[in-house]
C-alpha positions in Angstrom: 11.9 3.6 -330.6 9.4 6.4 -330.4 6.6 3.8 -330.0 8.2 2.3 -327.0 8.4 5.7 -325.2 5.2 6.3 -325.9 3.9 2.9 -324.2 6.1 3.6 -321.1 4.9 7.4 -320.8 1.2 5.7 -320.8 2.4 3.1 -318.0 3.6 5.7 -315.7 0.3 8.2 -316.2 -1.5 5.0 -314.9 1.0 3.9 -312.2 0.2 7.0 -310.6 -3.1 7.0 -311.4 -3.2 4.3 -309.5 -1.0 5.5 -306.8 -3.1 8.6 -306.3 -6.4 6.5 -306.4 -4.9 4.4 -303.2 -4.3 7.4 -301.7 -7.3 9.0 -301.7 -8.7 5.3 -300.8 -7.0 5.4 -298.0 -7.4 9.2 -296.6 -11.1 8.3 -297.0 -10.5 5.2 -294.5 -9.0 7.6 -292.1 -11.3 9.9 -292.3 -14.0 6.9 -291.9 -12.2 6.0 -288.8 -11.9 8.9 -287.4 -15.8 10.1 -288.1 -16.0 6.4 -285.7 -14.0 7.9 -283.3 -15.8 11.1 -282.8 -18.7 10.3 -279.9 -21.7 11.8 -280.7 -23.4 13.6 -277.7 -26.8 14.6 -279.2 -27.8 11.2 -280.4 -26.9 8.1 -278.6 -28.3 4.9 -280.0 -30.1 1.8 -277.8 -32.0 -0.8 -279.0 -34.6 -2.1 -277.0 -33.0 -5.5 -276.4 -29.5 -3.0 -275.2 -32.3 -0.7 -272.8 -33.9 -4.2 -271.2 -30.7 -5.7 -270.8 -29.3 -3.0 -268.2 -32.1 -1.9 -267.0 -32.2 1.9 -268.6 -35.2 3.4 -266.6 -36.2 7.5 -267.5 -38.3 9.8 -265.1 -39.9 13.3 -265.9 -37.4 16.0 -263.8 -38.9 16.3 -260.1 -39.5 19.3 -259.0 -38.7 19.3 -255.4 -38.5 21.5 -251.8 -34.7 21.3 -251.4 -32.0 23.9 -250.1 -30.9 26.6 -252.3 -27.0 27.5 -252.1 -24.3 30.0 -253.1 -21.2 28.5 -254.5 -18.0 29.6 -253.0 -14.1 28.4 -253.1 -12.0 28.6 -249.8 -9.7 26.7 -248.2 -9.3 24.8 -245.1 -7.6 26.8 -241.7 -6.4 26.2 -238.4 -7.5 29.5 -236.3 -4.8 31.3 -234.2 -5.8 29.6 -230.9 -5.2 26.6 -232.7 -2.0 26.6 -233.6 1.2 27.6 -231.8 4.9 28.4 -232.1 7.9 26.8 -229.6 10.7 29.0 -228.8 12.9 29.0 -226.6 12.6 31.8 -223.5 16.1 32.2 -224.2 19.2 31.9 -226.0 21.3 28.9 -226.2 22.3 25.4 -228.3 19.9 23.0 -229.1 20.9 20.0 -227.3 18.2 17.5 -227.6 15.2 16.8 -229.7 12.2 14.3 -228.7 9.8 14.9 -231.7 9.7 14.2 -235.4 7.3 16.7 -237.5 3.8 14.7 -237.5 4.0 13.4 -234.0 1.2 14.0 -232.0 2.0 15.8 -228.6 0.0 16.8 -225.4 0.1 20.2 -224.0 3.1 20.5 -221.8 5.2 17.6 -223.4 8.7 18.1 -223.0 10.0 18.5 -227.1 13.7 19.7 -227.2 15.8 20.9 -224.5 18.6 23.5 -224.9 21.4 24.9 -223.6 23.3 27.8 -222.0 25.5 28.0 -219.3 24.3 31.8 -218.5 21.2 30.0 -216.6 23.1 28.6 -214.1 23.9 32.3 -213.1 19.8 32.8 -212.2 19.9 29.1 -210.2 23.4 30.5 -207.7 21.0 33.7 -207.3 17.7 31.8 -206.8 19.3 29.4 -204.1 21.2 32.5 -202.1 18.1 34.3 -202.4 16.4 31.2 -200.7 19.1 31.0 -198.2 18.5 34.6 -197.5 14.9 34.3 -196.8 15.5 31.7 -194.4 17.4 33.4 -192.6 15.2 36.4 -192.4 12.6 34.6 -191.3 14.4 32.8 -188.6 15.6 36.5 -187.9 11.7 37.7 -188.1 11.0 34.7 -185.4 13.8 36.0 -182.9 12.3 39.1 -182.6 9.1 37.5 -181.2 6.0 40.1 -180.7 7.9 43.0 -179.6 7.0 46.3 -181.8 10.7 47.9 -181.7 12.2 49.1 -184.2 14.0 45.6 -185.0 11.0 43.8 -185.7 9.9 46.3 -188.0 13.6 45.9 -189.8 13.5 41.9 -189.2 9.5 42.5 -191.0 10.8 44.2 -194.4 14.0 42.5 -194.5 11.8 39.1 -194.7 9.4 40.6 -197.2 12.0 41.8 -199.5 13.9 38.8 -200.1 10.3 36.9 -200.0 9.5 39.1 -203.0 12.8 38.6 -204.4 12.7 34.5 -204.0 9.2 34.7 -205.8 10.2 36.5 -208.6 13.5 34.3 -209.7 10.9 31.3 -209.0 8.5 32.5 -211.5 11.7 33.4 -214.1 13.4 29.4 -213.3 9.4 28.1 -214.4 9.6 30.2 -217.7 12.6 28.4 -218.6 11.1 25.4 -217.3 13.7 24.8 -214.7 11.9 23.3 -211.3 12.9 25.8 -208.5 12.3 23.1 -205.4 15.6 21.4 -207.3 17.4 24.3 -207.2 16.6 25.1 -203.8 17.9 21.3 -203.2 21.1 22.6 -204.7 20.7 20.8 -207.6 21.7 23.1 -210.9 21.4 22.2 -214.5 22.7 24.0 -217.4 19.7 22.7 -219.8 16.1 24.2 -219.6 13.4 22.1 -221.4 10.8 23.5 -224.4 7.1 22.5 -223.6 4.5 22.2 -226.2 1.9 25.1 -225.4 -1.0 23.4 -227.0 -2.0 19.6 -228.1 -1.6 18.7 -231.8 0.5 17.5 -234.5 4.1 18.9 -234.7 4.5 20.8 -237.8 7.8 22.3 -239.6 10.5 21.7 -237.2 13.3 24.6 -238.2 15.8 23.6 -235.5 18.8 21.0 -235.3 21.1 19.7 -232.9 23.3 21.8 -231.9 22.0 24.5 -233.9 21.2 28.3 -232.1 18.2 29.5 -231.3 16.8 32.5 -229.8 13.4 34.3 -228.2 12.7 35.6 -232.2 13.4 32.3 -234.4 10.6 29.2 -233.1 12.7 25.8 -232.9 8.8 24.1 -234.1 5.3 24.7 -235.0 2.6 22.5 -233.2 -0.9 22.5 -235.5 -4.1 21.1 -233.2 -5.6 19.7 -236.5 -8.9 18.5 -234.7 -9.7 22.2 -234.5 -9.9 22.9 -238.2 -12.3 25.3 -240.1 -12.9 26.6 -242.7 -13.1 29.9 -244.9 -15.0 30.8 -248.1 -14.7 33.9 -250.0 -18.2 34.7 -251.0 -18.7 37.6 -253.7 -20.1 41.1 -252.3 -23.5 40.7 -254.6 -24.0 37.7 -252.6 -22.8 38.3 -249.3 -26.3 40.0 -248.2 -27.7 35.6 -248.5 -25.5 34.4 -246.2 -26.5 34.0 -242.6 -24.7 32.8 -240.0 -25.9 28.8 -238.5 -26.1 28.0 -242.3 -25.8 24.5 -243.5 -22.6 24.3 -245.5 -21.6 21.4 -247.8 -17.7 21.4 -248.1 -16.4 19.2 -251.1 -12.5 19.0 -250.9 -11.0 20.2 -254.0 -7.8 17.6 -254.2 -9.7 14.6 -252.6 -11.8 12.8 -255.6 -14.4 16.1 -254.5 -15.3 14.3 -250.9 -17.6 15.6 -248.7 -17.8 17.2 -245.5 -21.0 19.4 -243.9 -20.1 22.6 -241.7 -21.9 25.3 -240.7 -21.1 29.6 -241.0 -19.9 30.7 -237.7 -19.1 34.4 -238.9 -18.9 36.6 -241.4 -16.0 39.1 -242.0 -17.3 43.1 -242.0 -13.9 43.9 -244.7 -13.6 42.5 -248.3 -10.2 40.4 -248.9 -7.3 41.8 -250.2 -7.1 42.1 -254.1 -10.7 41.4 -255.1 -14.3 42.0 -253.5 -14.9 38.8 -251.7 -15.3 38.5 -248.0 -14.9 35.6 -245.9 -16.7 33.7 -244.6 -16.1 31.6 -241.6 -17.4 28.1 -241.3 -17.4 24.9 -238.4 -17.1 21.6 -239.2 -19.8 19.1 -238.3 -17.4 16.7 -237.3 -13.9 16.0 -236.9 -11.7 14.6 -239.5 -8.1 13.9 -238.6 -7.4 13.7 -242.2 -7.7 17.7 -242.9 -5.5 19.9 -242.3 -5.3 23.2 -243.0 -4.5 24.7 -246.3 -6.6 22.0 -248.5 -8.5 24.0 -251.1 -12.4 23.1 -251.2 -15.3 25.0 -253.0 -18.8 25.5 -250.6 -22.5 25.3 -251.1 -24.1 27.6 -248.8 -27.8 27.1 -247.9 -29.6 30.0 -248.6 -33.2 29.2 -247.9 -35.4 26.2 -249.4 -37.2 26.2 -252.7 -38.8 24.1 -255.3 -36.3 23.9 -257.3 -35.3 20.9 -260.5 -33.7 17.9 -259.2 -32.5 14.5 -260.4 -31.7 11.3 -258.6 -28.0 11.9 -257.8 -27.2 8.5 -259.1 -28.5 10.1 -262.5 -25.4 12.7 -262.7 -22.1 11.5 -264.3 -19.1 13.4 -263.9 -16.5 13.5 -266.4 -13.1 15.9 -264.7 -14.6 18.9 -263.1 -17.9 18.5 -265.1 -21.5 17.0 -264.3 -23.5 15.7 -267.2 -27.1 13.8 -267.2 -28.6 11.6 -270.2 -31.9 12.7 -271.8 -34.2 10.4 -273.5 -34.4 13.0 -276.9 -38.6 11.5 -277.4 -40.9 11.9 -274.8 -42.5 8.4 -275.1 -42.0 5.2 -273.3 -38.6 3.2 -274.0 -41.0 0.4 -275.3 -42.6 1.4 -278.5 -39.9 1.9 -280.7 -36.8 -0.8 -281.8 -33.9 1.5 -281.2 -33.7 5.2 -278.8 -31.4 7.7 -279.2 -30.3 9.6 -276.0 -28.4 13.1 -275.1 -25.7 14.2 -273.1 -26.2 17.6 -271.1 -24.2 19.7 -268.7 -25.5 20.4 -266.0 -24.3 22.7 -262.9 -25.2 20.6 -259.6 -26.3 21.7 -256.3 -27.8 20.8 -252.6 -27.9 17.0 -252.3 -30.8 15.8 -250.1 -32.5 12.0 -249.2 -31.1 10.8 -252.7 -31.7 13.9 -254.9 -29.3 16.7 -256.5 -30.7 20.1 -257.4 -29.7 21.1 -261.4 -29.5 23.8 -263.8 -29.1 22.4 -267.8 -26.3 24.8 -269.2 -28.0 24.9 -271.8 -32.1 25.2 -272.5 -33.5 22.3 -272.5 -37.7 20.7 -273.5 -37.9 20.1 -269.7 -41.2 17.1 -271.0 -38.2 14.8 -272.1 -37.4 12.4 -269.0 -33.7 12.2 -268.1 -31.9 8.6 -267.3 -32.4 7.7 -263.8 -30.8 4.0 -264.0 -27.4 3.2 -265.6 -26.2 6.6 -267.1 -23.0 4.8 -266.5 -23.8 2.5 -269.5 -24.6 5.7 -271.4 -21.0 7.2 -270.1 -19.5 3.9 -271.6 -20.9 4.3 -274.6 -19.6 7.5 -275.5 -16.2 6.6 -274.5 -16.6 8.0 -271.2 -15.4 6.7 -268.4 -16.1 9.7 -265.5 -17.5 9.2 -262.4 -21.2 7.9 -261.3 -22.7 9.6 -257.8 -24.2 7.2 -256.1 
C-alpha cells in the first residue's frame, strides 16, 4: 500500500512537470509572436531582388531656395459684410415661408412673408395722405400766379402733405409694401421679408405661424463665396508676418486638403485668453465647399531660404504625423544582398515644383540618402498603411 502511494505521488510531480513545461512552451510562443508583431523602425530589411522589384531609388537631401513659413491654426470666417440677419421691420405672424436653410438666394428675394393687421392702419393713412396732396395741388393750380396771401397758403398746404405722402412712402418700402398699390387702393395685411445680401440661407429660427419681432431674426443668410480666413499667430512671431504673404491653408477635418491665400491684415490687439493675434488672410480662389467655422492650420511665407527638402512623394503620413525612410549606409543599394532602412519624423513645410521643406525631429547623419521612390512599400512593410503625398 505505501508503495503504491509512492508511485502515484511521483506521477503527479511529473504531470505537472509536464503541465508547467507546456506552459512555459507556450508563453514563449506568445512572446515569439508578439516580438513578430512589434515593427521595427530602425532597421528595415530589403533584399536586393525586394529593392529592384519596386523600384526603391535613394537621393542625398537637396538643399534648396524655397519659402520659409510660420505655422499657425485658425479657422475659416465669413466677415460681417458677408453675412446678414432677416427680421422683420415689424411685429406680426409668420405666414409664409419660401426657403429651406441651404438654399441659395439673390439679394432682394422675397423669403417669408408675415402678418399684422396694424399695417393696414399706415396703407388708410398713406392713401388719404395721397388724396390730400392731390387736392392741394389742384388747389395750388387754382390759384394760378397771383402772390396773395392764398397762394402762399395753397403753396405750404401742398408742401406739407407732399412731405407727409413721402415719408409714409418711404415707411410702406421698409415693410416692403409697394405704395403705387396702395395709392391704387389696393391694401394688404402681409408685408414680405427680402434677403439683404446673396448667399446660402443659414439657421432658419422661425415657423409658420410663429411671432416674430424687430429683435429676434426669422433667418440668417451666409454669402459663402466671400470666405476668409483667420490665424492666430504667437506674439514672438508676429514681428515675420507681412501682409501680401503667400499662405498655404490645409483644412483640418478634410483628409488635410489644400487651399493657398494670402494675409490681408493683421490685428494691432492679442485674442482673448492667450497672446496670439490674428491674422487675417484672402483666399486665392473660391471654393463653394467652405464655409465658415472649418478649423485649418497655416504656413505663412516668411521670406526664402536654402533650406532641406525632399521630393514630397518621399513623405508618408501616418494620422497627424509625417515620416521619411532613410537608407541607414551611405552606399549604393547594389553592393550588398540585403538593406536595412529607417523610419524618421519629420516636421513638413513650404511645398514648391515637387519638393517639401523638412526638419528630422530628431538628429540625423544628413550623408545617408532618404527614399525618394516607393516609401509606400516601406510603409507596408512596417504595418503601415498612412498616406503617400504625391
Amino acid at each position: 500500500m505505501k508503495k503504491t502511494i509512492i508511485i502515484i505521488a511521483v506521477s503527479l510531480a511529473a504531470l505537472a512537470a509536464v503541465v508547467m513545461l507546456g506552459r512555459k512552451d507556450d508563453h514563449a510562443h506568445d512572446e515569439h509572436d508578439h516580438a513578430e508583431e512589434a515593427a521595427d523602425f530602425s532597421s528595415i530589411p530589403l533584399s536586393v531582388e525586394q529593392i529592384k522589384a519596386v523600384k526603391l531609388a535613394t537621393s542625398p537631401i537637396e538643399y534648396r531656395d524655397m519659402d520659409l513659413c510660420i505655422k499657425a491654426n485658425g479657422r475659416l470666417v465669413v466677415r460681417a459684410q458677408n453675412t446678414a440677419d432677416v427680421s422683420s421691420t415689424m411685429q406680426g405672424v409668420v405666414r409664409r415661408v419660401y426657403v429651406s436653410e441651404g438654399d441659395k438666394v439673390e439679394k432682394g428675394r422675397i423669403v417669408a412673408t408675415v402678418e399684422n393687421p396694424e399695417v393696414v392702419a399706415l396703407q388708410r393713412e398713406y392713401y388719404s395722405v395721397c388724396k390730400e396732396t392731390e387736392y392741394a395741388k389742384s388747389d395750388l393750380a387754382s390759384q394760378g400766379a397771383g402772390l396773395g396771401k392764398n397762394l402762399q397758403q395753397a403753396t405750404a398746404q401742398y408742401n406739407i402733405s407732399a412731405a407727409k405722402q413721402s415719408g409714409i412712402s418711404r415707411q410702406l418700402v421698409q415693410f416692403g409694401i409697394s405704395p403705387k398699390s396702395v395709392e391704387a387702393g389696393k391694401f394688404t395685411t402681409t408685408f414680405p421679408l427680402r434677403s439683404p445680401i446673396s448667399g446660402t440661407v443659414g439657421k432658419i429660427t422661425a415657423s409658420l405661424g410663429s411671432y416674430v419681432d424687430m429683435q429676434t431674426p426669422v433667418m440668417t443668410v451666409n454669402n459663402n463665396n466671400a470666405v476668409e480666413c483667420d490665424l492666430n499667430v504667437f506674439e514672438k512671431d508676429i514681428d515675420k508676418v507681412r501682409p501680401g504673404a503667400r499662405v498655404l491653408l490645409s483644412m483640418t477635418n478634410q483628409g488635410n486638403r489644400t487651399v493657398v491665400g494670402r494675409v490681408s491684415g493683421i490685428n494691432e490687439s492679442f485674442n482673448d485668453g492667450d497672446r496670439s493675434v490674428a491674422v487675417h488672410v484672402k483666399l486665392d480662389s473660391r471654393d463653394k465647399t467652405l464655409f465658415g467655422g472649418m478649423y485649418v492650420t497655416g504656413l505663412i511665407s516668411t521670406g526664402r531660404e536654402k533650406v532641406e527638402a525632399v521630393p514630397s512623394k518621399a513623405i508618408v503620413k501616418d494620422g497627424d504625423k509625417s515620416y521619411v525612410f532613410v537608407h541607414n549606409v551611405n552606399h549604393s543599394l547594389a553592393i550588398k544582398k540585403t538593406h536595412h532602412f529607417s523610419r524618421r519624423e519629420v516636421r513638413t513645410g513650404m511645398s514648391e515644383d515637387g519638393y517639401t521643406q523638412i526638419a528630422f525631429v530628431e538628429p540625423l547623419d544628413k550623408e545617408l540618402p532618404v527614399v525618394t521612390n516607393s516609401s509606400y512599400y516601406l510603409a507596408s512593410a512596417v504595418g503601415e498603411h498612412g498616406e503617400h503625398n504625391h
